[in-house]
OpenMM code with the backbone's topology and positions (N, CA, C; nanometers):
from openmm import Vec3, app, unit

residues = "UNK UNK UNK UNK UNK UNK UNK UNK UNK UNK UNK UNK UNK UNK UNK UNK UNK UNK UNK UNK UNK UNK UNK UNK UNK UNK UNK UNK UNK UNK UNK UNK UNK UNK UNK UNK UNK UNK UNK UNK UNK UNK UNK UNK UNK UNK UNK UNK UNK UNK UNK UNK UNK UNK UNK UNK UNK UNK UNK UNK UNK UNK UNK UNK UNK UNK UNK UNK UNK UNK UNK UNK UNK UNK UNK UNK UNK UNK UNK UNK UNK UNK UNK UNK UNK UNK UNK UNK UNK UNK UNK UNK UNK UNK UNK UNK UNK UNK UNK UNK UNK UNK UNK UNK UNK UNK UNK UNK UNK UNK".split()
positions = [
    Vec3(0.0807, -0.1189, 0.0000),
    Vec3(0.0000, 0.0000, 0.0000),
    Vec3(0.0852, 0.1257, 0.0000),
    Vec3(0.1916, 0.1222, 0.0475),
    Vec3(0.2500, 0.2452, 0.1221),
    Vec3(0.3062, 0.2724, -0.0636),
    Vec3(0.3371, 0.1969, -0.1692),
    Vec3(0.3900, 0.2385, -0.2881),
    Vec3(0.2459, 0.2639, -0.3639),
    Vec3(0.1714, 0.2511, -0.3560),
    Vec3(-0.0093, 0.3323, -0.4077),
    Vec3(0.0047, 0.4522, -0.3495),
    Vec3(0.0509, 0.4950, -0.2394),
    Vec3(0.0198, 0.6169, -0.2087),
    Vec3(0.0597, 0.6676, -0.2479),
    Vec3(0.2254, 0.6214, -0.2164),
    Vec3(0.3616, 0.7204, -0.2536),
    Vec3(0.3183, 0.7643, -0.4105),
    Vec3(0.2336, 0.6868, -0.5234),
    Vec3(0.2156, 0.7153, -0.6556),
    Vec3(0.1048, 0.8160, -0.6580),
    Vec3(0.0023, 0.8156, -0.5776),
    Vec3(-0.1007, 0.8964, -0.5518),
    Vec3(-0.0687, 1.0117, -0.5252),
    Vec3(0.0159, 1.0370, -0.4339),
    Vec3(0.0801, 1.1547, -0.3558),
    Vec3(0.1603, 1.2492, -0.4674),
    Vec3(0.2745, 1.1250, -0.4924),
    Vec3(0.3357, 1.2309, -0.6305),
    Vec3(0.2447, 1.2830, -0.7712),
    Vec3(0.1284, 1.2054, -0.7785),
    Vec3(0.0691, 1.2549, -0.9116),
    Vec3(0.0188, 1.3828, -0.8497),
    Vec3(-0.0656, 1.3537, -0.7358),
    Vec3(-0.0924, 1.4688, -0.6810),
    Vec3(-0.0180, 1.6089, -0.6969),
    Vec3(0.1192, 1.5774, -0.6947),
    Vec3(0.1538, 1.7254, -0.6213),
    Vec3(0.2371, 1.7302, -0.7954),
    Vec3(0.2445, 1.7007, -0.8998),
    Vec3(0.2762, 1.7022, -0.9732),
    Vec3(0.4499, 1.6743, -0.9423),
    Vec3(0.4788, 1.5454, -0.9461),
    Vec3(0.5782, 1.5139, -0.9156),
    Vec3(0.6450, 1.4103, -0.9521),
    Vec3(0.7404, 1.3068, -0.9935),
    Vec3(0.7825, 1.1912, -1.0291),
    Vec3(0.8091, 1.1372, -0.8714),
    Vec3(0.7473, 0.9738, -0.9030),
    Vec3(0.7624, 0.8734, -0.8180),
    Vec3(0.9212, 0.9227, -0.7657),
    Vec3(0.9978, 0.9197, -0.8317),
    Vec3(1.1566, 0.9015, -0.7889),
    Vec3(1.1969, 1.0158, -0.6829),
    Vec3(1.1409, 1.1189, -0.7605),
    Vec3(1.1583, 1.2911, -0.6523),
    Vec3(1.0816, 1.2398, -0.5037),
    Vec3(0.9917, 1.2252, -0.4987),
    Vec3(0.9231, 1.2125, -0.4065),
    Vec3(0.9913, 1.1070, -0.3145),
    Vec3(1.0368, 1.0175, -0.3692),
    Vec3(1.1332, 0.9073, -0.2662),
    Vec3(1.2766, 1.0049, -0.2212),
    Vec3(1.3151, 1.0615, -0.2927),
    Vec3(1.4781, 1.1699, -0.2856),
    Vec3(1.4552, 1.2219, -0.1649),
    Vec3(1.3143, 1.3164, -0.2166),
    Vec3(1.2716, 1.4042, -0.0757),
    Vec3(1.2363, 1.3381, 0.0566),
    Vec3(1.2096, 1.2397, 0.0393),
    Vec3(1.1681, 1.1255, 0.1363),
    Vec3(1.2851, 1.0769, 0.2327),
    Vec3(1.3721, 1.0394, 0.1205),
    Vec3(1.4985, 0.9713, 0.1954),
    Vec3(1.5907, 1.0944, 0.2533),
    Vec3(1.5769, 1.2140, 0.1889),
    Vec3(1.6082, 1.3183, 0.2408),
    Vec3(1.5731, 1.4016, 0.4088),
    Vec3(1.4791, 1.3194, 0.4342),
    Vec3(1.4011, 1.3727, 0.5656),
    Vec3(1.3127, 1.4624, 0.5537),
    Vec3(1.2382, 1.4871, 0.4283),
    Vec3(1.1472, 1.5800, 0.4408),
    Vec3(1.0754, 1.4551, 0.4775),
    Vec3(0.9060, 1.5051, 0.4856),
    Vec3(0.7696, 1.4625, 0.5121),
    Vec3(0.6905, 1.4938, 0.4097),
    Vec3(0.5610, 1.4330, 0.3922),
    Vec3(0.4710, 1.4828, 0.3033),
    Vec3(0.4501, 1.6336, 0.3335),
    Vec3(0.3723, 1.6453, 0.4571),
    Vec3(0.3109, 1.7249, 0.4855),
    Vec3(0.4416, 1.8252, 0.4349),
    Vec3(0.5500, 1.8462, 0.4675),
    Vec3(0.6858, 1.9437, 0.4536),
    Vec3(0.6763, 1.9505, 0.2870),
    Vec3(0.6864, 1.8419, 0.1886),
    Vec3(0.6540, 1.8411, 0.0663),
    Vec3(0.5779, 1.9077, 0.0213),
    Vec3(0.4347, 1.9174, 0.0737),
    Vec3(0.2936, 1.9790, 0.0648),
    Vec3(0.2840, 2.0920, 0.0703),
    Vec3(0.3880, 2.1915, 0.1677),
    Vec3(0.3922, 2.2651, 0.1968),
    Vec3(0.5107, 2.3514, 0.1151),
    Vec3(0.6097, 2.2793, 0.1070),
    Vec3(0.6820, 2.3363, -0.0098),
    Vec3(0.6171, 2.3871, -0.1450),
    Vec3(0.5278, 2.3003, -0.1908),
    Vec3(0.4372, 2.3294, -0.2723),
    Vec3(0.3284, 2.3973, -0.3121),
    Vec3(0.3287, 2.4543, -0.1895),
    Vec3(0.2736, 2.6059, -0.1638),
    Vec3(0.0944, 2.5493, -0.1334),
    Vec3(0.0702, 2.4517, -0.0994),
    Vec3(-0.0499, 2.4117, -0.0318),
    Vec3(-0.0646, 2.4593, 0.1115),
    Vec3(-0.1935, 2.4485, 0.1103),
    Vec3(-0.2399, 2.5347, 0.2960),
    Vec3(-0.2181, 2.3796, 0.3370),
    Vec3(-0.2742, 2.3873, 0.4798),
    Vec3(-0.3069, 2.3253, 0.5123),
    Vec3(-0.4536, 2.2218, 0.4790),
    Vec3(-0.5233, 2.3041, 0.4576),
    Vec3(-0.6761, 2.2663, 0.4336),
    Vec3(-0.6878, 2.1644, 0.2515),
    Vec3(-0.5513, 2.2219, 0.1672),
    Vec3(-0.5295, 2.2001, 0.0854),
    Vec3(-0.4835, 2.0354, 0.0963),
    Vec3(-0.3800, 2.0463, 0.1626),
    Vec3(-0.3374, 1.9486, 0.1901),
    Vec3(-0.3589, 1.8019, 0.2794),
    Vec3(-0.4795, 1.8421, 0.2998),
    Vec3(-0.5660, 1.7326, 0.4176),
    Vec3(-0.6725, 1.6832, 0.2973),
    Vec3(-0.7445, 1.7189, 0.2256),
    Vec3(-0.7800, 1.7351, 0.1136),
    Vec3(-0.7059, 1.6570, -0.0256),
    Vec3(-0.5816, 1.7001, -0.0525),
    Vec3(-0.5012, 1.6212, -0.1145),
    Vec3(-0.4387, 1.4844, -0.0687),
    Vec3(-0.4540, 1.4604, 0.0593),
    Vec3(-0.4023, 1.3172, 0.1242),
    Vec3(-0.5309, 1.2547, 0.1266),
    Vec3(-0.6542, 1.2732, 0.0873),
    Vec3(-0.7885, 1.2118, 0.1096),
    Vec3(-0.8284, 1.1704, -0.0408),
    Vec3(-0.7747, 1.2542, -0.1043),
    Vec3(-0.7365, 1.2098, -0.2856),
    Vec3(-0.6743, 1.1122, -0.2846),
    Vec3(-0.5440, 1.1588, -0.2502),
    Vec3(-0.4765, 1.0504, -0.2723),
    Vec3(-0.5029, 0.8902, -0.1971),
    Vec3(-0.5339, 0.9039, -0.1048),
    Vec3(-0.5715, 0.7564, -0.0279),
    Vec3(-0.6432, 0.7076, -0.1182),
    Vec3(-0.7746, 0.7892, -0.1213),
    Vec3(-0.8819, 0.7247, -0.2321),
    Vec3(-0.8002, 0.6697, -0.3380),
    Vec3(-0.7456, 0.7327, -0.4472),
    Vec3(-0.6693, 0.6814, -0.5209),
    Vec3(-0.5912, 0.5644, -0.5321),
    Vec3(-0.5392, 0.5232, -0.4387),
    Vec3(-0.4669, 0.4194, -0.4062),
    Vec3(-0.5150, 0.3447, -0.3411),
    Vec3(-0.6299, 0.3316, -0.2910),
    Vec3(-0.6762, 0.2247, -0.2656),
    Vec3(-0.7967, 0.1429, -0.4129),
    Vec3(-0.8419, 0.2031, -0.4570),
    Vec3(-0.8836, 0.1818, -0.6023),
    Vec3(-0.7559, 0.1162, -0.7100),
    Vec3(-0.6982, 0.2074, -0.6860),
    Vec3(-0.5687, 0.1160, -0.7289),
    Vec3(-0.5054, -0.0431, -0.6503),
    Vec3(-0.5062, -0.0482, -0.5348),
    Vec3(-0.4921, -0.1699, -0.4878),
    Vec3(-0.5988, -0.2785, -0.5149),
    Vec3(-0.7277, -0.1988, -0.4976),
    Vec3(-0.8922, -0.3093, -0.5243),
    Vec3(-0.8180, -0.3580, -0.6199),
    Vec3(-0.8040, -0.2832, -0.7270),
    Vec3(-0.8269, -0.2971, -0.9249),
    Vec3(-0.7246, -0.4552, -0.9037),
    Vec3(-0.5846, -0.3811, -0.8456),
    Vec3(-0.4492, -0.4967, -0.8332),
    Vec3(-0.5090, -0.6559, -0.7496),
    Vec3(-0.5894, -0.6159, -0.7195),
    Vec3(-0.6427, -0.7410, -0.6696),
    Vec3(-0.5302, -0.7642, -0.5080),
    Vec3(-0.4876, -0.6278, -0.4840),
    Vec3(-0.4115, -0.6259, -0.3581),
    Vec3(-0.4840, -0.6607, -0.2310),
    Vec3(-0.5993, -0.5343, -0.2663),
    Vec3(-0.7343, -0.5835, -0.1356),
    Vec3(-0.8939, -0.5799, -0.2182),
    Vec3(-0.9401, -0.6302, -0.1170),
    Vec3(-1.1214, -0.6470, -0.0792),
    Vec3(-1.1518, -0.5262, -0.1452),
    Vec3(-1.2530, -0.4797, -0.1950),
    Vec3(-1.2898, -0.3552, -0.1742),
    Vec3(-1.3587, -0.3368, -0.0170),
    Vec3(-1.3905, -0.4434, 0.0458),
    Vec3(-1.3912, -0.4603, 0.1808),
    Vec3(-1.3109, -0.3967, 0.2612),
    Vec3(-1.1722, -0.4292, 0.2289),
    Vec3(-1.0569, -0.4267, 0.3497),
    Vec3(-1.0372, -0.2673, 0.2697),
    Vec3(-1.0781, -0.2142, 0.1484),
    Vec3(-1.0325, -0.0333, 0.0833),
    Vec3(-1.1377, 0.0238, 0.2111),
    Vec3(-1.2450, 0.0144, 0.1771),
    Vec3(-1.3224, 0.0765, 0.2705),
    Vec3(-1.3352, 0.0629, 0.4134),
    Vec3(-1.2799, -0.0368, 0.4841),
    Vec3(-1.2039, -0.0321, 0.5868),
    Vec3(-1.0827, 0.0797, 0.6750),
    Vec3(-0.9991, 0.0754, 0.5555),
    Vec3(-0.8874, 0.1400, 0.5330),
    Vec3(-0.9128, 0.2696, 0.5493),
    Vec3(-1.0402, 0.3164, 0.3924),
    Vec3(-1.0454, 0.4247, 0.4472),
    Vec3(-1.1232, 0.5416, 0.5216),
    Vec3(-1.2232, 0.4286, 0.5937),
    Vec3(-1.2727, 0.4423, 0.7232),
    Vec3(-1.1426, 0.4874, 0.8164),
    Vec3(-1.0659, 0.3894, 0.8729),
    Vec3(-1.0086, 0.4260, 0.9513),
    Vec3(-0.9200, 0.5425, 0.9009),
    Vec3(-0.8550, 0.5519, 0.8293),
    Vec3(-0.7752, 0.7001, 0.7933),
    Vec3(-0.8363, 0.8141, 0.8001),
    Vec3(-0.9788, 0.8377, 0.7687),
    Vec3(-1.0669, 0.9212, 0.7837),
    Vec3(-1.0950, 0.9841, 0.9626),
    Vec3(-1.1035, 0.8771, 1.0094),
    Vec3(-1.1188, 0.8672, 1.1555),
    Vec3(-0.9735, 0.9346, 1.2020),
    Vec3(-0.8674, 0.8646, 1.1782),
    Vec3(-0.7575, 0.9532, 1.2547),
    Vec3(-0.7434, 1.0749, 1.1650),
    Vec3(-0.7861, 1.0978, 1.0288),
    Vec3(-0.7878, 1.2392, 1.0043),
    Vec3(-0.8636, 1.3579, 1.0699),
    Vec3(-0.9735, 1.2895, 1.1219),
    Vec3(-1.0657, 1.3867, 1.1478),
    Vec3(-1.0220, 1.4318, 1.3123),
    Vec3(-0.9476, 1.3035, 1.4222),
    Vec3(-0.8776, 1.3102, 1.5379),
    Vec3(-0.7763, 1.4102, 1.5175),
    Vec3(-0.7508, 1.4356, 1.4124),
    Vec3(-0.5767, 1.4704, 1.4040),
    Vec3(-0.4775, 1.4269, 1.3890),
    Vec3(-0.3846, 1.4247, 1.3050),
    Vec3(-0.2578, 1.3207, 1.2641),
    Vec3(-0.2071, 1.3338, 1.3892),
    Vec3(-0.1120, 1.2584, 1.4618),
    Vec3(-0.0138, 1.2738, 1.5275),
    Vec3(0.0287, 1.1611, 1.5713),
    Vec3(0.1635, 1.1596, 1.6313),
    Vec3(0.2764, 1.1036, 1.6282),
    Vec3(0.2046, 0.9558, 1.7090),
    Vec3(0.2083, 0.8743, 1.6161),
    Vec3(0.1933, 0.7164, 1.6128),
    Vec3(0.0581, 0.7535, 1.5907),
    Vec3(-0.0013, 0.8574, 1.5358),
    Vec3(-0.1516, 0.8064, 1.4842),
    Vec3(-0.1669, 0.7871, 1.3018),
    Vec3(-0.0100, 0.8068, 1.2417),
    Vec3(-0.0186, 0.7770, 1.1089),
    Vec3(0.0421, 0.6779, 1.0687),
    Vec3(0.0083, 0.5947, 0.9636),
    Vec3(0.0753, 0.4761, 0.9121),
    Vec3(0.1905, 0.5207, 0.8636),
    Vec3(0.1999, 0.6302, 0.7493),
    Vec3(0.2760, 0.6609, 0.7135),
    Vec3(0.3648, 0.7563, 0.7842),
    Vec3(0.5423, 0.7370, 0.8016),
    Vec3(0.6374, 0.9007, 0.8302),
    Vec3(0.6079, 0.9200, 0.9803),
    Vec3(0.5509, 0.8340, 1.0331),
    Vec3(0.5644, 0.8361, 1.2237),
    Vec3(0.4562, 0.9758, 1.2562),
    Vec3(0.3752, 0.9771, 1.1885),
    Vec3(0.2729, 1.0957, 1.1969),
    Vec3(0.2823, 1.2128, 1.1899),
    Vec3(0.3714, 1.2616, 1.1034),
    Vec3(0.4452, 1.3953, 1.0520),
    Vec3(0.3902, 1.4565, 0.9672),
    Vec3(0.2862, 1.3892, 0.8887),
    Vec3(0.2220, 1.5038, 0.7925),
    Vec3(0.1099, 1.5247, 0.7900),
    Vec3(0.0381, 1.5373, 0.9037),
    Vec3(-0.0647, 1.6026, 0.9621),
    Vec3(-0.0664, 1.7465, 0.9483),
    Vec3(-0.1411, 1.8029, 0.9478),
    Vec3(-0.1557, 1.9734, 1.0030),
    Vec3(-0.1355, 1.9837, 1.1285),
    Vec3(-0.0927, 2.0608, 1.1675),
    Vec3(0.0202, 2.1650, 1.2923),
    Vec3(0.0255, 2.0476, 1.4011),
    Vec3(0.0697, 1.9265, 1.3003),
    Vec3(0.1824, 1.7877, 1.4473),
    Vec3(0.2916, 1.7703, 1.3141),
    Vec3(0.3900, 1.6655, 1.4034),
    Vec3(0.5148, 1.6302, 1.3508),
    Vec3(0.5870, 1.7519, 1.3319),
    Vec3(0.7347, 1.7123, 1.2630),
    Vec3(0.8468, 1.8017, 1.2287),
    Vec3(0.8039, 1.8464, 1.1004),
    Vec3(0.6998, 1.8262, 1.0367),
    Vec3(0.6299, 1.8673, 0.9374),
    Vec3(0.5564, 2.0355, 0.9756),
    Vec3(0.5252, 2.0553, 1.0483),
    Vec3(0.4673, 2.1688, 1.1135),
    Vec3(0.5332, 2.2301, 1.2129),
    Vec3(0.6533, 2.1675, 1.2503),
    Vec3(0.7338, 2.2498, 1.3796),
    Vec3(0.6989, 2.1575, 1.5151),
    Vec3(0.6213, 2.0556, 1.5139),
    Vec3(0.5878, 2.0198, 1.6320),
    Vec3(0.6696, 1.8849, 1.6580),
    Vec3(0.6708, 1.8479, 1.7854),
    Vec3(0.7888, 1.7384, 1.8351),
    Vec3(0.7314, 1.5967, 1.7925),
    Vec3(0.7737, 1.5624, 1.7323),
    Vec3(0.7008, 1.4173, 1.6869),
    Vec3(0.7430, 1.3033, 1.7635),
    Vec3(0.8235, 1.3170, 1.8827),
    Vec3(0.8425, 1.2088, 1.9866),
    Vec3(0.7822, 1.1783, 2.0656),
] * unit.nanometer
topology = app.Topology()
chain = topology.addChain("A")
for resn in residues:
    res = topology.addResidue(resn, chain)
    for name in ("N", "CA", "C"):
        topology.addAtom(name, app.Element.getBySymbol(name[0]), res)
């Protein structure tokens, strides 16, 4: 799953799969990515709800999951979106690309 997103994410922000891993392995975050990119916040909570969708349609199609276990999925992502990202509440980046949590926003992600 986590390579559906990563493809979701970069189409999103108009980006190549490869950049998006650079910046990745680099220590940025999405959310830091997102923001480089001159997205708000509101933009960008918004664009990670695209993109999930996206990639999980893409996994159904791959015969990766259920459309059961997609809508599962993104039930629960929805749920900690709507809680607030934070630190061990994201699958992805240790919960950093939330709006105003992680080192993505200035906040302590330990």
């Amino acid at each position: 799953m986590h390579e559906y997103m990563e493809d979701a994410f970069a189409e999103a922000l108009g980006i190549t799969h490869d950049e998006l891993e650079a910046r990745l392995d680099a220590g940025e975050t999405m959310g830091s990515i997102a923001q480089a990119q001159g997205l708000s916040d509101d933009e960008f909570a918004k664009l990670m709800v695209d993109a999930r969708t996206k990639a999980m349609e893409r996994a159904v199609a791959a015969g990766i999951l259920t459309q059961e276990q997609a809508d599962w999925m993104i039930q629960r992502m929805q749920q900690m979106q709507d809680g607030g990202f934070g630190p061990g509440n994201c699958p992805m980046h240790d919960g950093a690309f939330g709006p105003g949590r992680g080192p993505a926003r200035g906040g302590n992600n330990q």
